[in-house]
MIKEFI-845944 format. One record per atom (N, C-alpha, C): residue in one letter; x, y negated, z. Coordinates in steps of 0.2 Angstrom, whole numbers, plus 2048, in hexadecimal, padded with zeros to 3 digits. Last residue first. Example, Ala and Ser with C-alpha at 12.3 -4.5 7.8 and 13.67 -1.06 7.14 Angstrom:
BEGIN
S84080B823 S844805824 S840800827 A84281C827 A83E816827 A842810827 
This chain:
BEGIN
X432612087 X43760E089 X43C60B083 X42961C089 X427617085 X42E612084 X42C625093 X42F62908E X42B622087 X42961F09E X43161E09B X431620095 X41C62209E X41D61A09D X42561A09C X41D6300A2 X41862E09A X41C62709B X4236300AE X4266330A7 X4246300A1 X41B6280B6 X41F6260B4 X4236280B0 X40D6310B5 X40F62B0B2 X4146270B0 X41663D0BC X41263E0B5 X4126350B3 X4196400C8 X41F63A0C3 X41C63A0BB X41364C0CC X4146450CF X41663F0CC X4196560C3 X4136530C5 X41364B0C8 X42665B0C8 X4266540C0 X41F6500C1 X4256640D1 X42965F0D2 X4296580CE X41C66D0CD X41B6690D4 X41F6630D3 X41A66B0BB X41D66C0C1 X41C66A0C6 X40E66A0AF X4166660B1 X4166680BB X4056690A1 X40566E0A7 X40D66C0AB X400659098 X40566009C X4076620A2 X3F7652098 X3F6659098 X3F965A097 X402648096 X3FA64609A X3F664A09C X40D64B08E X40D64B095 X406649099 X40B645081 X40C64D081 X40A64D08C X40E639080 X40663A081 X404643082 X41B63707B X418635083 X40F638082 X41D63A070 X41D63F074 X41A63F07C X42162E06A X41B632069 X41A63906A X42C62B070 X426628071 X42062906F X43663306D X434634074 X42E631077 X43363905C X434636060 X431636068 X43164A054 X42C642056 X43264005C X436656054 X43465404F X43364C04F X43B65B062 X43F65905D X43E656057 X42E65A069 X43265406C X43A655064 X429662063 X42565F061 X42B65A062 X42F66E068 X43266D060 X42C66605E X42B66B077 X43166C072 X43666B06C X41E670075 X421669077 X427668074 X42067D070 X41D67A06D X41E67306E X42768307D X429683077 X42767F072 X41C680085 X42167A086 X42867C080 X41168B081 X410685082 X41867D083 X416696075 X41569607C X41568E07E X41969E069 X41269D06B X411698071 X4266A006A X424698066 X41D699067 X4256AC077 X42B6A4075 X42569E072 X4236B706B X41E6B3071 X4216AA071 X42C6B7060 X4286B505F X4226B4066 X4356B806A X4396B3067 X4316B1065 X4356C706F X4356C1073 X4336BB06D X4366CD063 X42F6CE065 X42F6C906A X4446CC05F X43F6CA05B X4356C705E X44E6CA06B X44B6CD066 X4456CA065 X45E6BB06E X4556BE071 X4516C406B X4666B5068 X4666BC06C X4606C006F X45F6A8064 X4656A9065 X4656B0069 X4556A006A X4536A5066 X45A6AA064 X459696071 X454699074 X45269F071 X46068E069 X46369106F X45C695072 X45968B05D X45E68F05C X461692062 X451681065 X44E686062 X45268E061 X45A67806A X45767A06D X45268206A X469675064 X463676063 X46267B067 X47566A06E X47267206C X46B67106A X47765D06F X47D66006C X47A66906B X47164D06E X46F65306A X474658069 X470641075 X474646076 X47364B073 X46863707B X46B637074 X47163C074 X463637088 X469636086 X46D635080 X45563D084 X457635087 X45D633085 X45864A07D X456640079 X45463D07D X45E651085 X462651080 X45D64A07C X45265208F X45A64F091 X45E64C08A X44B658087 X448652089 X44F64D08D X450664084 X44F65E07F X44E659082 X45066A093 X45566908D X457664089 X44466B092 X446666099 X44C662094 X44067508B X43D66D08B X43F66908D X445681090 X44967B08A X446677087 X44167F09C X44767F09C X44867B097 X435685096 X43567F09B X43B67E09C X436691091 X43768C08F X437686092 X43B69A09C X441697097 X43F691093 X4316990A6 X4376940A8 X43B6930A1 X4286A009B X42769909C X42D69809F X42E6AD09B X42F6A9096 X42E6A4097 X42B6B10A9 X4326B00A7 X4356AA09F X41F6B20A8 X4216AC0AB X4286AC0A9 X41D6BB09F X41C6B509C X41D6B00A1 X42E6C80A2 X4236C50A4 X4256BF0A0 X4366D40A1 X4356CE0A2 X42E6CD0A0 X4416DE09B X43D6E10A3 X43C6D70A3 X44C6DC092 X4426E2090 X4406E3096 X4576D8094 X4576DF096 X4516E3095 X4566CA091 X4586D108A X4586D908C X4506C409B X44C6C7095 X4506CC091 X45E6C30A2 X4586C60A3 X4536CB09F X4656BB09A X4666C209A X4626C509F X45B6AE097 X4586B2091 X45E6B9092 X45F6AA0A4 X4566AB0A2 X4576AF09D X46B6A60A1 X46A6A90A9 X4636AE0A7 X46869B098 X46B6A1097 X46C6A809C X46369209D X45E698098 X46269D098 X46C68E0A9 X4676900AA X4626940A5 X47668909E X4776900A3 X4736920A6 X46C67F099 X472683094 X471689099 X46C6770A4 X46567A0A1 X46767F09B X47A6710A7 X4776760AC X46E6790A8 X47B66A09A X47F67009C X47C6730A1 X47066009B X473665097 X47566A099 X4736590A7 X47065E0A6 X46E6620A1 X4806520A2 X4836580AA X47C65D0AA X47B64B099 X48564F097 X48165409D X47364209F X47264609A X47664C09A X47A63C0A9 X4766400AC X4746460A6 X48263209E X4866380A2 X48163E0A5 X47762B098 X47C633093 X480635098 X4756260A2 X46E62709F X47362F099 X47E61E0A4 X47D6220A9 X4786290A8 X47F615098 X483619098 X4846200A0 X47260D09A X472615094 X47A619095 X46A6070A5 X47160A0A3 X47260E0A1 X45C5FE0A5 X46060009F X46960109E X4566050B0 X45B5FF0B1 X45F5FF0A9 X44D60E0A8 X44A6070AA X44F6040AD X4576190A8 X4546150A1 X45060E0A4 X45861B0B5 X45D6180B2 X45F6150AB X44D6220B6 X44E61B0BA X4536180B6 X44D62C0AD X4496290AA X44B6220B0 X4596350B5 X45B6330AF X45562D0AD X4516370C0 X4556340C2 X4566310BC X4486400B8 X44463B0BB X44B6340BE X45264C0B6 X44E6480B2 X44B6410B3 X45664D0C1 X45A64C0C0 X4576480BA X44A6550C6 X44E6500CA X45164C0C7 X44C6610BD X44465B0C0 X4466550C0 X4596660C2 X4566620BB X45065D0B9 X45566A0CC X45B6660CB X4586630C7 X44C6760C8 X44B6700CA X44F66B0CC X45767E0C2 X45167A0BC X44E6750C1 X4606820C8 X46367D0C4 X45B67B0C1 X4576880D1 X45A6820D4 X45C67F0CE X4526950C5 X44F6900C9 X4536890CC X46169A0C5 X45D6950C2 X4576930C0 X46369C0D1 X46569A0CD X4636940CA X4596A90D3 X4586A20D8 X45B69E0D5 X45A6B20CC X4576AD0C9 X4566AA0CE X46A6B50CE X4686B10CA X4626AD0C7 X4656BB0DB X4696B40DC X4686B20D3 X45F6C60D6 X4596C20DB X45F6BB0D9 X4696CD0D1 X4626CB0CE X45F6C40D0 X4726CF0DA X4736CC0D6 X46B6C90D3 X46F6D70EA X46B6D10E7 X46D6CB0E0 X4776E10E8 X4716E30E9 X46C6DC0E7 X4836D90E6 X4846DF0E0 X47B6DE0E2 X4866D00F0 X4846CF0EB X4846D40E7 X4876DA0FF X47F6D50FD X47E6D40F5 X4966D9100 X4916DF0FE X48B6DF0FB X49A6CB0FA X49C6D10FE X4976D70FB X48F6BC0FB X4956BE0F9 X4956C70FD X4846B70FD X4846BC0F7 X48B6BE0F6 X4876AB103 X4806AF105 X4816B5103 X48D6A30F8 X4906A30FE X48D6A8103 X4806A00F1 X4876A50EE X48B6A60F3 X4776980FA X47769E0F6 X47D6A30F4 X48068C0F9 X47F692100 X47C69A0FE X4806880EC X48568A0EF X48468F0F5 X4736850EB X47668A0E5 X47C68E0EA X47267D0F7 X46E6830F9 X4726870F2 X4796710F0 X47B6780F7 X47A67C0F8 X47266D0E5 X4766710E4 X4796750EA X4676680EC X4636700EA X46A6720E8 X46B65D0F2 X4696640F9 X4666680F4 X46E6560E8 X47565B0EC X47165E0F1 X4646520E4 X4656580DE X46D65B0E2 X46064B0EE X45B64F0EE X45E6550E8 X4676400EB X4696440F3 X46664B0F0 X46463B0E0 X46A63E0E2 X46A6400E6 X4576360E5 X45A63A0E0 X46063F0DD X45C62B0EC X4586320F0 X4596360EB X4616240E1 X4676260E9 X46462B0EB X4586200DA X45E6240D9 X45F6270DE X4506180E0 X44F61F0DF X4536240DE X45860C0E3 X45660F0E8 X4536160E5 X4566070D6 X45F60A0D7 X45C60E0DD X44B6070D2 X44D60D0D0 X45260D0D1 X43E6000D8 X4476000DA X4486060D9 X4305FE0D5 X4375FB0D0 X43B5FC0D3 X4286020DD X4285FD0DE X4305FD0D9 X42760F0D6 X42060C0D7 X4226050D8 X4356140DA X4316130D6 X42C60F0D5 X4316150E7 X4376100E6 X43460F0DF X42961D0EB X4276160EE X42A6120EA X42F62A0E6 X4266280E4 X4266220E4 X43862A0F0 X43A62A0E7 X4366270E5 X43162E0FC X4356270F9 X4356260F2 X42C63A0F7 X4276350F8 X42A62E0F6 X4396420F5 X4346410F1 X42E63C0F2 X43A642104 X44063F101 X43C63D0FA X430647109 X43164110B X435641107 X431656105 X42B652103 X42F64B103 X43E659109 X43C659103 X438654100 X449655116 X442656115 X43F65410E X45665B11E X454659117 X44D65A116 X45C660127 X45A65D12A X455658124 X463670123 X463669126 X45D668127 X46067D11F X46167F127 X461676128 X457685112 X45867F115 X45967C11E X45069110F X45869010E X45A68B114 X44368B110 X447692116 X44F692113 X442683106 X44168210F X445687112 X44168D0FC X4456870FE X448684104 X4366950FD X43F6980FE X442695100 X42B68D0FB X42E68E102 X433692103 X42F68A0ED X4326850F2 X4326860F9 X42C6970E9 X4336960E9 X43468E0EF X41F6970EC X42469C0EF X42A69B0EF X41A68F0E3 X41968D0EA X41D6910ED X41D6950DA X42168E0D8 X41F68D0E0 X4146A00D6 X41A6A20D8 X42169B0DA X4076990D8 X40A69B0DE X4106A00DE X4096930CC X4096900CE X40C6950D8 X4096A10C4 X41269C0C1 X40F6980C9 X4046AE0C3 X4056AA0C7 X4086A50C7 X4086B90B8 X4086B30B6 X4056AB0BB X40D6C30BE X4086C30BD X4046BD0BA X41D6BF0BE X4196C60BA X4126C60BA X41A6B70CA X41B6B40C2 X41A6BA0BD X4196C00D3 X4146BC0D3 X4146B60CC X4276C50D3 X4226C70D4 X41C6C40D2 X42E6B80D7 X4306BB0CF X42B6C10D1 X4286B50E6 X4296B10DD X4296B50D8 X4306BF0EA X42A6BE0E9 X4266BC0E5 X43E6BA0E7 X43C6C30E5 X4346C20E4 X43C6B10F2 X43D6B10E8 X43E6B60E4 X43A6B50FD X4366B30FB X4366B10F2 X4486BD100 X4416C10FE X43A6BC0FC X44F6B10FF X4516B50FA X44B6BB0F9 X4486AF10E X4496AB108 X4496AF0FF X44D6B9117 X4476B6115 X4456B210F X45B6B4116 X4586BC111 X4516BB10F X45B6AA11A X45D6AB113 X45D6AF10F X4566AB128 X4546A7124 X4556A911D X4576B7133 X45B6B712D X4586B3127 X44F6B813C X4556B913D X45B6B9139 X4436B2136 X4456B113F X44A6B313F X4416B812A X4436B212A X4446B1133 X43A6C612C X4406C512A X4466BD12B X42C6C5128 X4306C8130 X4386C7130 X42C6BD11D X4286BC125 X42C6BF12C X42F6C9114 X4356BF116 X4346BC11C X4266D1113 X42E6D0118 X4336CC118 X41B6C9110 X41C6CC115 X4236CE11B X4226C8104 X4206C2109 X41F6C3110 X4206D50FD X4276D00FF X4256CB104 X4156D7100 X4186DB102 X41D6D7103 X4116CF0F3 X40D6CF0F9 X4116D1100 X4176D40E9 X4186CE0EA X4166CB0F0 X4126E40E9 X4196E00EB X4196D90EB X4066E00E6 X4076E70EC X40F6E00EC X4086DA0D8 X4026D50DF X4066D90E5 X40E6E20D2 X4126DC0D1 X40D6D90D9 X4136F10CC X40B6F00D0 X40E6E80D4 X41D6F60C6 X41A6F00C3 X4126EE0C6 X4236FF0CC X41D7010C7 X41A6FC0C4 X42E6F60D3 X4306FB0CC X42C6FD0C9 X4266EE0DD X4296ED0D5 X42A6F10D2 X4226FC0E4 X41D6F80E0 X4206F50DB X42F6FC0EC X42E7020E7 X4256FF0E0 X4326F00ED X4376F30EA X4346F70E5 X4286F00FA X4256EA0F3 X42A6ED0F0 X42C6FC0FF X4266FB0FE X4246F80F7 X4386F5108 X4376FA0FE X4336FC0FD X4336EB10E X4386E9109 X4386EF104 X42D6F1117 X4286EF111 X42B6ED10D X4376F711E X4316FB11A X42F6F8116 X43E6ED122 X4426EE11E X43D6F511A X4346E712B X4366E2126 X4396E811E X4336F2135 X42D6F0131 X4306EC129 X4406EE13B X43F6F4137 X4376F5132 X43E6E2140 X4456E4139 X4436E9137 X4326E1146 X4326E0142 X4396E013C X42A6EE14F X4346EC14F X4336EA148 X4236F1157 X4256E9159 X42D6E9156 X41A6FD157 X41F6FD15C X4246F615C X40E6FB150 X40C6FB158 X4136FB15C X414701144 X4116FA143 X4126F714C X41A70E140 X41B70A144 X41B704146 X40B712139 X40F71613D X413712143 X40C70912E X40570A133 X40770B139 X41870D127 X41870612C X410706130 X415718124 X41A71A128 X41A71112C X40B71711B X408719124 X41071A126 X414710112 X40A70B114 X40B70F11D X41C71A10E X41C71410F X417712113 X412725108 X41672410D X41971F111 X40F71C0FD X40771C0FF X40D720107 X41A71D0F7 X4177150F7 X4127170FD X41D7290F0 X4237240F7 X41D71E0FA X4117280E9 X41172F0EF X41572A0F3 X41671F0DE X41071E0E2 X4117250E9 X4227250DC X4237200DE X41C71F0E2 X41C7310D4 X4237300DA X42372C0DE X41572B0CC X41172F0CF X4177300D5 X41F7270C3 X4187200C5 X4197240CA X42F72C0C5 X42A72C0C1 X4267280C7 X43D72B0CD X43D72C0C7 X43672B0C1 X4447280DB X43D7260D7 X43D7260D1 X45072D0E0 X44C7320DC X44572E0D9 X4597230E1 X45C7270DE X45772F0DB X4537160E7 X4597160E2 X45B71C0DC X44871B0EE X4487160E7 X44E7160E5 X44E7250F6 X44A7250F4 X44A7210ED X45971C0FC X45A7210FB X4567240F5 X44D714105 X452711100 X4547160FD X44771D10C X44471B107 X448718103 X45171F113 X451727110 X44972410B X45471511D X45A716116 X45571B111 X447714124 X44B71011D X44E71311B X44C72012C X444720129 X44771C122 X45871A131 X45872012F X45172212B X45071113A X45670F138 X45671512F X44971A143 X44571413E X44B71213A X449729149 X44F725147 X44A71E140 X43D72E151 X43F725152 X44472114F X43D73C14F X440738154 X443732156 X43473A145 X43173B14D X43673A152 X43A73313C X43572E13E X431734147 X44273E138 X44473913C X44073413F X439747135 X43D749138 X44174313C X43473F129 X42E74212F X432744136 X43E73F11E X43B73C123 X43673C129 X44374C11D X44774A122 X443743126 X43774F115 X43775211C X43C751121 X43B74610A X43474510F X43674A115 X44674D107 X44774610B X44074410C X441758101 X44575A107 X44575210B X4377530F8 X4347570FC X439756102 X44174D0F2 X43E7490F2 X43B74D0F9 X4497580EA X44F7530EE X44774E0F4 X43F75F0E5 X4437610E9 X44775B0EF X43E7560D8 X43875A0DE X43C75B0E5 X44B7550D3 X4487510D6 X4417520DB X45875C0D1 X45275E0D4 X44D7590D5 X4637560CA X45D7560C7 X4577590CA X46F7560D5 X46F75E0CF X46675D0C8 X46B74F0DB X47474E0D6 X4747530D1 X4617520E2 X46174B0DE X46874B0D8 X46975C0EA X4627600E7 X4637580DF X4727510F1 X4757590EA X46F75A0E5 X46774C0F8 X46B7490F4 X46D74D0ED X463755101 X45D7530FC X46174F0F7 X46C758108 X46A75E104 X46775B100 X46B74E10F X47374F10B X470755107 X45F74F114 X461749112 X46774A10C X46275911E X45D75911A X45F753115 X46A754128 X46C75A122 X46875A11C X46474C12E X46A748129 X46C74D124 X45C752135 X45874E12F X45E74C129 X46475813D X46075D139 X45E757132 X46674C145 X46B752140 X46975613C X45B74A14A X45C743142 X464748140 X459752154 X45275114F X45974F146 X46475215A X46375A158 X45E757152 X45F747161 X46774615E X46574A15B X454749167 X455744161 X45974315E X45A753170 X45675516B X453750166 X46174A179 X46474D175 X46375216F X45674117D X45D73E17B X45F742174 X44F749186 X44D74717F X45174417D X45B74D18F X45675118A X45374F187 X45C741196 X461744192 X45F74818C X44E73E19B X45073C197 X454740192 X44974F19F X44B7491A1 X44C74419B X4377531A3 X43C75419E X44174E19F 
């Protein structure tokens, strides 16, 4: 059989499948959904025989968009999924493996089976990252935000910084720039900390920047969500940063640097909850979601009384448009409580709040030297 000939009954194969597909659509336009679903499983079959793999994806995208309507829907596309990549595991086309697992973990978020898709994402960040670091990326904090619905917080904090890295095309080395910091410190040159300090709060605001510049065109409609909460995440560890920067410039006692960095993270901790609480208004959020909010408006306070800054309550902003049911989780919740602690008491009888508190890859480290500025 020559070539030409199987050419041309692969061509015959994915026309037939494309009919099928356009018919599965109307069947979907009209509320068939049995229907629409049965016809675009036999379109799939039909083009996984004739290799259209390109065409296998869309008819799963397709799929979650416009007919995964119930659990049991989803679960049947899902357990298709698994052998349609068993299937072409052996043939070496990691785009196309990548972009199965990609609605895979799609179709597992939407049932909220959070481990299956958090897993699956990483998966296709792995295949993905060799020819497109920034998607790879963007799928590794979809991952995150998976893995914080199951209240993972620590390995979802891990996922975010190896996003980090993968955003990261210089020459900027994290750890080390952070070790110095540690050094200058320790030996009293906190003009020398600043300046890494500084460098380190413009390589998280680039990547904001390359990110949005990444999302322009088409891309940003399908990964609005994703970019927002990369967002603000970056502005929240900006804010680490920027904290620890703010406490060196208490120990050169220049209060008037001390209210400028105050003024700048304010306001970026301001559009970061706010980022966070239209999220939550939507009724689709986790208590990881609620820890960033409140860890945000701890960071908030804690900016607004070094600097003597008091221009938003922290309590009123956080409760401000949010239902009822949230508000009451909220004031349960551990840096809530810090919080309205750091409002009532002084910064120096707050230092003892930090000895046991659960604090950040990033704050961790600078435990001692928070408690010792916060005596200042």
């Amino acid at each position: 059989m020559s070539n030409n000939y199987l050419e041309e009954e692969q061509q015959a194969e994915r026309i037939r499948a494309d009919g099928l597909r356009e018919k599965a659509l109307k069947l979907g336009q009209e509320d068939n959904i049995k229907g629409a679903i049965h016809l675009m499983t036999k379109a799939l079959q039909i083009y996984l025989h004739a290799g259209a793999y390109l065409e296998v994806v869309d008819v799963f995208d397709l799929l979650l968009i416009n007919f995964a309507t119930s659990e049991s829907q989803i679960l049947q596309i899902m357990e298709r999924i698994r052998k349609t990549i068993d299937n072409i595991e052996y043939l070496n086309l990691p785009e196309i493996s990548a972009k199965l697992k990609l609605a895979l973990a799609n179709f597992a978020f939407k049932t909220q089976d959070y481990l299956t898709a958090g897993n699956a994402y990483i998966e296709t960040a792995d295949l993905m990252t060799p020819t497109d670091a920034i998607a790879g990326a963007m799928i590794l904090i979809r991952a995150a935000e998976a893995f914080e619905k199951l209240g993972r917080t620590e390995r979802a904090e891990k996922l975010v910084f190896d996003a980090i890295l993968k955003f990261n095309a210089s020459n900027f080395d994290l750890d080390i720039q952070s070790k110095a910091v540690r050094t200058h410190i320790h030996e009293k040159k906190f003009q020398e900390a600043i300046s890494i300090l500084r460098e380190t709060a413009k390589f998280f605001r680039d990547l904001e920047q390359e990110l949005e510049n990444s999302l322009e065109g088409e891309d940003e409609k399908s990964f609005k969500n994703i970019k927002n909460n990369v967002e603000a995440r970056l502005i929240h560890m900006v804010s680490e940063y920027n904290l620890i920067k703010m406490m060196c410039f208490k120990h050169l006692n220049d209060e008037t640097m001390v209210l400028q960095q105050a003024k700048k993270s304010v306001r970026d901790l301001i559009h970061a909850i706010q980022i966070i609480k239209e999220e939550i208004k939507t009724g689709y959020f986790s208590t990881g979601d609620l820890h960033r909010l409140t860890f945000d408006l701890f960071l908030l306070q804690m900016f607004q009384e070094f600097g003597n800054y008091q221009v938003e309550d922290p309590i009123d902003l956080v409760s401000r448009g949010l239902p009822a049911k949230v508000i009451e989780i909220v004031r349960k919740m551990k840096f809530y409580e810090y919080t309205v602690h750091v409002l009532e008491f002084d910064l120096r009888d707050s230092a003892e709040l930090f000895e046991d508190m659960a604090l950040s890859q990033i704050l961790d480290p600078y435990r001692a030297f928070m408690i010792k500025s916060l005596k200042l």
